[in-house]
Each structure stands twice: as structure tokens, then as C-alpha cells.
FIVO-94673 format. One record per residue (C-alpha): x negated, y, z negated; residue number from 1. Coordinates in Angstrom, 1 decimal, padded with zeros to 4 digits, always signed. Layout:
REM FIVO-94673
     c1     c2     c3 seq
      X      Y      Z NUM
...
END
This chain:
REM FIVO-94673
     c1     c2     c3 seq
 +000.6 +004.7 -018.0   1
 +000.5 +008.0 -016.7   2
 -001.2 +009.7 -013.3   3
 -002.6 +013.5 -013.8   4
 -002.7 +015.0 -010.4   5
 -004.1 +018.8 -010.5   6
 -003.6 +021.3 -007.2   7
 -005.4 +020.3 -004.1   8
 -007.1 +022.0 -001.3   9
 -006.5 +021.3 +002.0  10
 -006.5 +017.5 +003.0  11
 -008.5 +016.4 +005.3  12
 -009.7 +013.2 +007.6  13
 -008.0 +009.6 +008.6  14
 -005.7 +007.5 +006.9  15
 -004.4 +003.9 +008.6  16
 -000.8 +003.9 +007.8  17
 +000.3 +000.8 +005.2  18
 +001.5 -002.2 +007.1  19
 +005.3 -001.5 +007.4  20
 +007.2 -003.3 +004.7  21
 +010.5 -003.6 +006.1  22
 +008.8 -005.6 +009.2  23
 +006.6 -007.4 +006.7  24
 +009.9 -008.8 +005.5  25
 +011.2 -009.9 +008.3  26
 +008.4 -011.6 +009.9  27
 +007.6 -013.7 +007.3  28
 +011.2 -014.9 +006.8  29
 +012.0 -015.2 +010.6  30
 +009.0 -017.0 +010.8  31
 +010.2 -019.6 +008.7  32
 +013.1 -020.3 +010.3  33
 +011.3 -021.1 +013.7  34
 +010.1 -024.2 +014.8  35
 +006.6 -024.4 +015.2  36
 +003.5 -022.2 +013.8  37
 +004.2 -018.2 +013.4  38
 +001.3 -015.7 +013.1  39
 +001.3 -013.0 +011.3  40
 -001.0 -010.3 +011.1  41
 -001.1 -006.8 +008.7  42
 +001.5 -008.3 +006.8  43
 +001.5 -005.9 +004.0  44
 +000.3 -007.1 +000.8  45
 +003.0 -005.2 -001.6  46
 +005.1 -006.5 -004.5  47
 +008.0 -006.2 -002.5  48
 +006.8 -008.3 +000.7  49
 +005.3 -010.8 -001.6  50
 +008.7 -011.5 -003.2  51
 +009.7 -012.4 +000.5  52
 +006.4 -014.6 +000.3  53
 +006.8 -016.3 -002.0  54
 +010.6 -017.0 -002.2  55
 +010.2 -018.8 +001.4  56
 +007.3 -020.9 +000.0  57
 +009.6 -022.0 -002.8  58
 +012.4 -022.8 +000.1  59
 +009.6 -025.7 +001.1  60
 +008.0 -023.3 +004.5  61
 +004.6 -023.8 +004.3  62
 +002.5 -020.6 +004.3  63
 -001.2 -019.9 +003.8  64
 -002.6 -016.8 +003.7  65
 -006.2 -015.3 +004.4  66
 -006.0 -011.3 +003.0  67
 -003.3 -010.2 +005.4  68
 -003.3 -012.6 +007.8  69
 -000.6 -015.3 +007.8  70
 +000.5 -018.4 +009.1  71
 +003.5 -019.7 +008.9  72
 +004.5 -023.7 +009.6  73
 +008.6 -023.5 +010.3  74
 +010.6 -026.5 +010.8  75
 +013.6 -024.2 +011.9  76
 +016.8 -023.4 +009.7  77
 +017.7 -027.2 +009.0  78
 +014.2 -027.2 +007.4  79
 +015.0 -025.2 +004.4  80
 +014.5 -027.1 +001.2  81
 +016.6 -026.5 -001.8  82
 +015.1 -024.4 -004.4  83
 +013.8 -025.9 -007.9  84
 +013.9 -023.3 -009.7  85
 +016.0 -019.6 -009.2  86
 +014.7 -017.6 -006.5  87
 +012.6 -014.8 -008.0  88
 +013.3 -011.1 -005.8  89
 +011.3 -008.9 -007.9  90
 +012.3 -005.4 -007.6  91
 +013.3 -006.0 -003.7  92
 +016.8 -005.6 -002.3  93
 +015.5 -006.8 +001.5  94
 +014.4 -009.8 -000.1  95
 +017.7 -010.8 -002.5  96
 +020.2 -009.0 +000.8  97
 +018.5 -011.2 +003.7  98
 +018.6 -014.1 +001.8  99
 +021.9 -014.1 +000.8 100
 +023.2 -013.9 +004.2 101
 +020.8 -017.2 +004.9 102
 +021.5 -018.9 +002.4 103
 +025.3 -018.7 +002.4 104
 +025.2 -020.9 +005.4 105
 +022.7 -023.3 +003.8 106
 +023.9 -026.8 +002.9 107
 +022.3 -026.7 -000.8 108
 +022.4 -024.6 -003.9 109
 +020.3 -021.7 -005.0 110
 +020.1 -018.8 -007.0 111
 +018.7 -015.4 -006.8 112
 +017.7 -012.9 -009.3 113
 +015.2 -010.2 -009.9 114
 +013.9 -007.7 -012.5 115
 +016.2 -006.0 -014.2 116
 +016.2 -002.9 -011.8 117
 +017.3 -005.0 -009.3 118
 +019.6 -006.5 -011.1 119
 +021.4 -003.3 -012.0 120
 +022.1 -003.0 -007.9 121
 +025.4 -003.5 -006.5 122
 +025.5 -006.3 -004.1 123
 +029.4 -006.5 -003.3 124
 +028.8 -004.6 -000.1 125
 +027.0 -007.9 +001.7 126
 +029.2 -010.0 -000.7 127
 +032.0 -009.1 +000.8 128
 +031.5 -010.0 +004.4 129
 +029.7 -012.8 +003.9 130
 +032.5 -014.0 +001.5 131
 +035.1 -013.3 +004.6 132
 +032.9 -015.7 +006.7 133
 +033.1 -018.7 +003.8 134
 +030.8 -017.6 +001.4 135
 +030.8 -018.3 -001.8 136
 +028.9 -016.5 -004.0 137
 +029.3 -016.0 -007.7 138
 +027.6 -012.4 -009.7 139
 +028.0 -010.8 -012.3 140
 +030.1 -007.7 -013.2 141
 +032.9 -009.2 -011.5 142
 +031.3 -010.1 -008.6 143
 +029.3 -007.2 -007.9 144
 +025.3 -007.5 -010.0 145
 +022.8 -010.8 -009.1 146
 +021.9 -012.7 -010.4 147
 +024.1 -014.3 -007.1 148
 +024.9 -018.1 -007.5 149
 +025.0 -019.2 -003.9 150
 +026.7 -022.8 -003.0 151
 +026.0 -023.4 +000.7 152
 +029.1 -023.7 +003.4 153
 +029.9 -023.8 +006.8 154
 +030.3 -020.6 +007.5 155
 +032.8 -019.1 +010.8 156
 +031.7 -015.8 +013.1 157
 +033.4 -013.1 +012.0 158
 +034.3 -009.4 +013.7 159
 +033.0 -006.8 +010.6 160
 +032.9 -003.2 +010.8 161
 +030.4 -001.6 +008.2 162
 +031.9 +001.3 +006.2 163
 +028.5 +003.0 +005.8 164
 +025.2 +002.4 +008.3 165
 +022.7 -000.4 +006.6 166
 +020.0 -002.6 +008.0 167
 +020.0 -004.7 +005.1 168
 +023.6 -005.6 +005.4 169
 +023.7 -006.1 +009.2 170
 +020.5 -008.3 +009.1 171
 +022.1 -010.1 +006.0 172
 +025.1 -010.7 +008.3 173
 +022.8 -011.7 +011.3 174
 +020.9 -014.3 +009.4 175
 +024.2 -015.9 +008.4 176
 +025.6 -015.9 +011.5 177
 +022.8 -017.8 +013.4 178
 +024.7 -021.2 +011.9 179
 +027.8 -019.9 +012.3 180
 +031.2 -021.3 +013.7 181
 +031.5 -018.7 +017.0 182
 +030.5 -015.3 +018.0 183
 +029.8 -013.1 +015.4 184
 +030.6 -009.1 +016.3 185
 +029.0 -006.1 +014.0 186
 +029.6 -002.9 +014.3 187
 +028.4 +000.2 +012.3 188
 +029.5 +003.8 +012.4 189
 +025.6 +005.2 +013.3 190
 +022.6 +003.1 +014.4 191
 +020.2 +002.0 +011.5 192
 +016.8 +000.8 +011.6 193
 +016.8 -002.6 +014.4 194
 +014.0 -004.4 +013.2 195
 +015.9 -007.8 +013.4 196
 +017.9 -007.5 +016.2 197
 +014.2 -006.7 +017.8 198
 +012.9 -009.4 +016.6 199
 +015.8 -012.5 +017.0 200
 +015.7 -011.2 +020.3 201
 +011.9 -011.7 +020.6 202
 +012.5 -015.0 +019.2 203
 +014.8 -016.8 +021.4 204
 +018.3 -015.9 +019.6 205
 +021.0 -015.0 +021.8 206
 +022.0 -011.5 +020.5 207
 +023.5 -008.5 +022.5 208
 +023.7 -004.9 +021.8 209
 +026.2 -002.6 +023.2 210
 +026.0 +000.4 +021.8 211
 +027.0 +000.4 +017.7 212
 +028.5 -002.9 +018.2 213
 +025.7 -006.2 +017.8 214
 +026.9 -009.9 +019.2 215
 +025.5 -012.9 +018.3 216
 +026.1 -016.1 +019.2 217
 +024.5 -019.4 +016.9 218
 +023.1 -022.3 +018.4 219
 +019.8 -021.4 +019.9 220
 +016.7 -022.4 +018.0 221
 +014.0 -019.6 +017.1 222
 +010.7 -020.1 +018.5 223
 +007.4 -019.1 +017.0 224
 +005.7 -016.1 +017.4 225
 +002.7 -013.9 +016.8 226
 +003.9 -011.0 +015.0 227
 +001.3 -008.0 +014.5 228
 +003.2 -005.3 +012.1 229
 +002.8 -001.8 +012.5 230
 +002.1 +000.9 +010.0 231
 +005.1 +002.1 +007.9 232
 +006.4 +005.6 +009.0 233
 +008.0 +005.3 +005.8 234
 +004.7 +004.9 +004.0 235
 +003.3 +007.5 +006.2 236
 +005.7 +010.0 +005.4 237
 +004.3 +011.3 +002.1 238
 +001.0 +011.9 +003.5 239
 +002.8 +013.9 +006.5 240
 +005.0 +015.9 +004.2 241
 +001.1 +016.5 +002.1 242
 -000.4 +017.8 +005.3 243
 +002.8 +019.7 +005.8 244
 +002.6 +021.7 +003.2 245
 -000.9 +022.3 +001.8 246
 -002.0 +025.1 +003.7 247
 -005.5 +024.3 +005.6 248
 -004.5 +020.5 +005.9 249
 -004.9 +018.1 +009.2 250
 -004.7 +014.4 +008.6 251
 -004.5 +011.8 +011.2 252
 -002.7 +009.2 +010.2 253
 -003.3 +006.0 +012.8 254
 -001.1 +003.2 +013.9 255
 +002.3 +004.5 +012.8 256
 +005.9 +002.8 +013.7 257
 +008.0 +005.3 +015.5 258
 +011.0 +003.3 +016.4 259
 +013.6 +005.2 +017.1 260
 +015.5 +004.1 +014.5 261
 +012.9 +005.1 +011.6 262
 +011.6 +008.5 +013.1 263
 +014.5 +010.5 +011.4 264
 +011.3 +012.0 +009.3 265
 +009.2 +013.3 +012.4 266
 +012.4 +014.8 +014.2 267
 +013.0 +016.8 +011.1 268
 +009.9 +018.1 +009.9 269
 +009.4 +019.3 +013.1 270
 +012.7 +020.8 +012.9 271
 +011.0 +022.5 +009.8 272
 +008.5 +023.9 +011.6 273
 +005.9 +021.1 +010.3 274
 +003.1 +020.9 +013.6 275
 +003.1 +017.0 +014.4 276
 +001.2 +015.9 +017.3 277
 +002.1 +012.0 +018.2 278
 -001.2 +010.7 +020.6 279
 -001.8 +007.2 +021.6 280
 +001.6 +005.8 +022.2 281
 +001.6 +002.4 +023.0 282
 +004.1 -000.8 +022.3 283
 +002.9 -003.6 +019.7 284
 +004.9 -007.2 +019.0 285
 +007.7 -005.3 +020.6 286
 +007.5 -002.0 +018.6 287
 +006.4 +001.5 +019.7 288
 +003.3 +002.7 +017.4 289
 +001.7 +006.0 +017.5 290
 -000.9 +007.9 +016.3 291
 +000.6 +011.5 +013.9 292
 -002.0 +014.1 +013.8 293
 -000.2 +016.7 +011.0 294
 -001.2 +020.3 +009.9 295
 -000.1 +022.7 +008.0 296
 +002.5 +025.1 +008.5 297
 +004.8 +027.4 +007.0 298
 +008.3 +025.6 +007.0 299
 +011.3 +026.7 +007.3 300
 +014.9 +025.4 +005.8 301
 +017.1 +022.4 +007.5 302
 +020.5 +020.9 +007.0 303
 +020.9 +017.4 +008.0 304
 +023.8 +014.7 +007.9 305
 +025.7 +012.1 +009.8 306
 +024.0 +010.2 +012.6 307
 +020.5 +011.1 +011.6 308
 +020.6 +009.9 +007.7 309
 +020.0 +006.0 +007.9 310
 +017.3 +006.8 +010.1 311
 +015.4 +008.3 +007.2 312
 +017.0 +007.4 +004.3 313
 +013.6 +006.1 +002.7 314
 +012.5 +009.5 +003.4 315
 +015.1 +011.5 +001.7 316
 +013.3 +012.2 -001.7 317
 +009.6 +013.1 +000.3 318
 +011.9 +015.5 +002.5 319
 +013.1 +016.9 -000.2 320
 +009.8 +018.5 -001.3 321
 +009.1 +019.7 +001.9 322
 +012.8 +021.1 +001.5 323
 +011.5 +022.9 -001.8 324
 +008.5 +024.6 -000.3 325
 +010.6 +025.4 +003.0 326
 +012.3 +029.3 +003.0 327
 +015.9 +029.1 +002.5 328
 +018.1 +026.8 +001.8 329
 +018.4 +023.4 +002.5 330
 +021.1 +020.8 +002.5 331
 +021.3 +017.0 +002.8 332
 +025.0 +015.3 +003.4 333
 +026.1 +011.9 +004.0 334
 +023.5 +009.8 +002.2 335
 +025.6 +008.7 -000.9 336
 +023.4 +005.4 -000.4 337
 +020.8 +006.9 -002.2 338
 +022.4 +006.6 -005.2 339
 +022.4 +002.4 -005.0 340
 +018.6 +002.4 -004.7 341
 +015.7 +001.6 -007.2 342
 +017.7 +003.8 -009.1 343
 +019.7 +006.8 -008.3 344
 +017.4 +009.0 -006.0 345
 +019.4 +011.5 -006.1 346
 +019.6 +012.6 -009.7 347
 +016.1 +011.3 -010.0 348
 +014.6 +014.1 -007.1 349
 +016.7 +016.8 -007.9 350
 +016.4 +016.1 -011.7 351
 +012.5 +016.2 -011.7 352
 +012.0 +019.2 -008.9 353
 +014.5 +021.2 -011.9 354
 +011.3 +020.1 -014.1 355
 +008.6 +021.9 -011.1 356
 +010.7 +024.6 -011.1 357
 +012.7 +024.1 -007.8 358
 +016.8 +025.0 -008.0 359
 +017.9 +021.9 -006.6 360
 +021.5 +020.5 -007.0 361
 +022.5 +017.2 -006.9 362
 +026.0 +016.5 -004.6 363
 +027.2 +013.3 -004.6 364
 +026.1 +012.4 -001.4 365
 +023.2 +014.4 -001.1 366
 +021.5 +017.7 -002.5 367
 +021.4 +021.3 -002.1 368
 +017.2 +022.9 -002.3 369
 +016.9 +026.4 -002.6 370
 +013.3 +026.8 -001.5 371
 +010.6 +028.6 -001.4 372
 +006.7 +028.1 -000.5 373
 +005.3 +029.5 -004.4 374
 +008.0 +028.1 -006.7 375
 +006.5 +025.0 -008.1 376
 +004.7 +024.5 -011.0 377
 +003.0 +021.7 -012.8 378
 +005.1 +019.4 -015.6 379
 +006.0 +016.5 -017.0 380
 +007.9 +014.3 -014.5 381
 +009.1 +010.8 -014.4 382
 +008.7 +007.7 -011.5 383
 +012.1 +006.3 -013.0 384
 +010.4 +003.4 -012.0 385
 +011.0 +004.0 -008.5 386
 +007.8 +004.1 -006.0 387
 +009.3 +006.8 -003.8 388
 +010.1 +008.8 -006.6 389
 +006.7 +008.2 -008.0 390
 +004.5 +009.2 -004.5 391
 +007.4 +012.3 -003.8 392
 +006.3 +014.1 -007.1 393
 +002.8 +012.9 -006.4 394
 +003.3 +015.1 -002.8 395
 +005.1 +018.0 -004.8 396
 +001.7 +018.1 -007.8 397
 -000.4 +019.2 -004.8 398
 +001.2 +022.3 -004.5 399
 +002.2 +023.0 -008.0 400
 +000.6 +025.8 -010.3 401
 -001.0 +024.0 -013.1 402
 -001.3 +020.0 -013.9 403
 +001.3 +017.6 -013.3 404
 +001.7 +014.0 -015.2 405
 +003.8 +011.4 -013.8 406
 +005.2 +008.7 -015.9 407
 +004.5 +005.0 -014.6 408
 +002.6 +006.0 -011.6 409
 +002.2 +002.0 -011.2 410
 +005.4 +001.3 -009.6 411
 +003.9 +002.2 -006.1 412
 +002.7 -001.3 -006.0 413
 +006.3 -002.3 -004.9 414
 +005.1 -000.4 -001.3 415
 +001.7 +001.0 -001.1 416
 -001.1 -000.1 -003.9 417
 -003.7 +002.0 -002.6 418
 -001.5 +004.8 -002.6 419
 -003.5 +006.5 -005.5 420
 -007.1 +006.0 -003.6 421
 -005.7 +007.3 -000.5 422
 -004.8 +010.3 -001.9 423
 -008.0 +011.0 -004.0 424
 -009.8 +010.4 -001.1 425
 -008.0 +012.9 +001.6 426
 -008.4 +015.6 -000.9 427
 -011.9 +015.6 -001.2 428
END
């Protein structure tokens, strides 16, 4: 398949941001592992957060679902079934990282696999750690590519440091440690998105946070909650970065997450120059949501790295074509961990804005963007299967001379399936 997207005039009107998926995730598999009856409501209906779904159901948790609304009938951790058949992840690292850390300390056997994307992604990094706790966890490629072969243990605390900030690995380690022999201690070198510590909290576990350093310490049991997710800021950001940089634009765009830890992407594109307005602030299921009102505006080059990158790592490739329509040059450092996603994000971007005609250079932990507001034009460009790729170059066609056509436009499924209508719609 193939999208054609031709320039667009200015965008205009509403949008209600996509239920965040990372949340999504979470509540559904926190949920589970409560005792009693969870709610959940907005629970985005995505490939991804199905995989979640529908691997929980398979662990024996009883779920029905009515659209987006959810409920959820846990019986707490002990209440985990083992699975008849392999786990099935899809295309979504959350799902095969969280579950690995749960199931590790799971008195049964299971297995967890995905498409072959996702089984081209490295998984030593939560491995590791959880194999210095008493997991045992068999992969291939030497231990490093699912599918993982997980046989169940008693698992002790232990005191980790990671070497690079990651949500998925400390909530892996989190979920693990919940059964665990003692206190476990994890610290990271910059704060990443705190979804789970927000919500284990919420639920009764007895976790600390000082600082960079997270405690937590096993034996309580979770207990049940109604969980109302937000939109995804992360979803939200390509129509931000479209309202950015189509001159004549303003788009609201309601009910957005703007945790601290995910609102890397407004920080910087105001940085840029971008005009955001944030209205309507209030606090939902424990999370701050807000409503973006975003214009257009001329923007102006950035260089970002270190403390600020896992807070919008998602973002990264969307950033980048506001980067390429931004004057001067721009420069992105310290996310290396692009290069483990869907596929490598970083070649992928700065391959296909080459294609628009945009000089940007891949590093290898991050890319250089020579910009300027009237350099792209129209081509032939490729998703490489990845959904953030696929709506980035969807972002960077609105602006480009001539028609663009982008390879299996599809894959946006994984996040946001009405990406496609949205878009049609705002630029009418």
C-alpha cells in the first residue's frame, strides 16, 4: 500500500488527542495484577495496546471490553495462569519488556515472541538485570533476540544502575521486583517517563522516589482502580509539529498528557520559536492533562542532548522535521536508543528527509539538520515499517513542493488508526 499526501494549506479546528499508549499498557496489565475489579476508560484501541490485551487474557485475567471501556477482574499476582500457547507481542517492545520482568518471578513457564520486527530488537539490556535477580531467560543470538523462553523463579531485590535512561527497563525491573526477596533500589542517570512508579504508587505498592534513585519494597497487594488515560503527547506531537510549521495553522488539540517526564516535545518547540498555548490544566487518574492550542510560526534552529532526551525520545523523528524547516542548524546528541526501535530511526529519518531534499546527517547517537523553511520537496519515501516514521514524513509532505508517496502508510495502526482521517480532516 501506499499514502499520496499533496501540500496543504493551513490546518485548522480540534483534534482529541489518541488515548496515550504507554498508559494504555500499563493499566491494563497493572490491572490484572490487583485484586478485585479495575476500570479502565480511553484505553487506546491500537495494535500495540491490544498485544497487552490480549496477552493478559491468555495469562487467565478476565477482561471484557465495550469500545474503549474496560474492565478488568484481577485475582492479584498469585492469580496468573500459565500460558497455553507462546505469548504473542506483536510489534510492541512495552508489551514483551514488562512482561518479562513479571514473568521472571512467575512460578510457571511461558514464552514470548512477536513479529519479526520485534524480534530483530535486542532484549539483553532488561535480560541482564533481571538475570542478576535469578532470572532465567533463554533468546536467541546468544541471549540477546525473543523469542525469550522464561522459566519462573524466586527472584532476590537487587541494587541496579541503568547505563542509559529507559521506562521500559525500570518498569520491567519494578514488575519483577514486587515478588521479590527484599528491597529493590533503581537508579538511572536522567529521569524517564514515570508512568509506573505513578501508578504502583496509586495502587497500594510501597515504592519511594528520591531523586534518580526508585525503592521498592514487595509484599503489599495492589488494589483495584479506575484508571481514565489521557491523550498521548506523543501521539499529539505530529499534529503540533503540522500546526508548527504550515504557515496560517491553529489546531487545538484537547486532553493532552503533559507529565513532566513526556513534555520534552513542548519545551523544545517552544524553544524553536513554535507558539503553544497550554489552557485547561487540570490532574486526571493522577496525571496532569492539558489542552495545546498550536500556530504557526517561523522556527528557528535547537541543539538538544543529555537530561532532556528520554523525555522525548518518541518524538525525535517528528522534531526532526520541524528541525528541517527551522533556520540553521540543528543538532540532536545522546539518543543512541533510537537506533534499537521499530527499526533504526535514525538512518530511517535522516535517510528519507536526504529523499525531501533536507541535508541531514546521521551521527551515531543522533543527527545533524541543516534547515531551512523552503527546502523540501515531494518524493518517494519509505515507513520502514515504523509508525513514527510513517506519520513524520506524513508531517514533512505538508510542506513539501510537489506530491509525496509513503510506502506502507498502514503501520500507524501500531499507535494511532485514525491517524490518516485526522489529518484529511484538519486540512480541509
Amino acid at each position: 500500500m501506499r499514502q499520496i499526501i499533496k501540500p496543504s494549506g493551513p490546518l485548522k479546528g480540534e483534534i482529541i488527542a489518541e488515548s496515550d499508549k504507554s498508559i494504555s499498557h500499563r493499566a491494563v496489565i497493572f490491572s490484572a495484577l490487583a485484586r478485585g475489579e479495575s476500570v479502565i476508560r480511553n484505553f487506546l484501541l491500537a495494535a500495540d495496546t491490544l498485544s497487552s490485551f490480549s496477552c493478559m487474557q491468555q495469562l487467565g485475567v478476565e477482561i471484557t471490553r465495550d469500545g474503549s471501556f474496560l474492565r478488568v477482574q484481577g485475582q492479584g499476582i498469585e492469580g496468573l495462569k500459565e500460558p497455553v500457547d507462546v505469548l504473542n507481542c506483536g510489534n510492541s517492545g512495552t508489551t514483551m519488556r514488562l512482561l518479562s520482568g513479571l514473568l521472571s518471578a512467575r512460578p510457571f513457564f511461558s514464552v514470548l515472541s512477536g513479529d519479526s520486527s520485534l524480534n530483530k530488537r535486542p532484549m539483553k539490556r532488561i535480560i541482564d538485570p533481571l538475570s542478576s535477580m535469578g532470572a532465567v531467560i533463554n533468546a536467541r543470538g546468544k541471549g540477546n533476540f525473543p523469542p525469550l523462553a522464561i522459566d519462573g523463579q524466586n527472584l532476590t531485590a537487587v541494587n541496579y544502575t541503568l547505563p542509559v535512561a529507559s521506562a521500559q527497563v525500570k518498569s520491567s525491573l519494578l514488575l519483577a521486583a514486587l515478588t521479590a526477596d527484599g528491597e529493590t533500589t533503581i537508579s538511572e542517570p536522567h529521569k524517564s517517563r514515570d508512568h509506573t512508579e505513578r501508578m504502583l504508587g496509586s495502587m497500594g505498592a510501597c515504592i519511594k522516589e528520591d531523586g534518580l534513585t526508585i525503592r521498592l519494597i514487595p509484599g503489599s497487594d495492589l488494589e483495584p482502580q479506575e484508571f481514565i488515560v489521557p491523550g498521548d503527547v506523543s501521539s499529539a506531537a505530529f499534529f503540533m509539529v503540522a500546526a508548527a510549521i504550515v504557515p496560517g495553522s491553529e489546531l487545538m488539540i484537547k486532553t493532552v498528557g503533559i507529565n513532566p517526564t513526556r513534555s520534552g516535545i513542548i519545551e523544545v518547540l517552544s524553544q524553536m520559536g513554535a507558539n503553544i498555548k497550554i489552557e485547561n490544566q487540570k490532574i486526571v487518574s493522577g496525571e496532569p492533562i492539558a489542552d495545546l492550542v498550536v500556530s504557526g510560526s517561523r522556527l528557528k534552529a535547537t541543539e538538544i542532548s543529555g537530561a532532556i532526551i528520554p523525555r522525548l525520545i518518541d518524538e525525535l523523528p517528528v522534531l526532526a522535521v520541524a528541525m528541517a524547516v527551522a533556520d540553521g542548524t540543528s543538532i540532536v546528541r545522546d539518543a543512541g536508543e533510537l537506533r534499537v526501535k521499530e527499526t533504526d530511526r535514525i538512518a530511517a529519518i535522516t535517510g528519507e528527509l536526504n529523499k525531501m531534499g533536507i541535508d541531514a546527517e546521521a551521527t551515531e547517537d543522533g543527527f545533524i539538520i541543516e534547515g531551512h523553511p523552503d527546502c523540501l520537496q515531494g518524493a518517494r519515501v519509505d515507513s520502514h515499517g515504523d509508525h513514527r516514521i510513517a506519520m513524520s514524513l506524513a508531517v514533512a509532505a505538508l510542506l513539501a513542493e510537489g506530491e509525496t508517496v509513503i510506502s506502507n502508510p498502514e503501520v500507524v495502526d501500531i499507535s494511532f488508526p485514525g491517524f490518516w482521517q485526522e489529518l484529511e480532516r484538519l486540512r480541509n
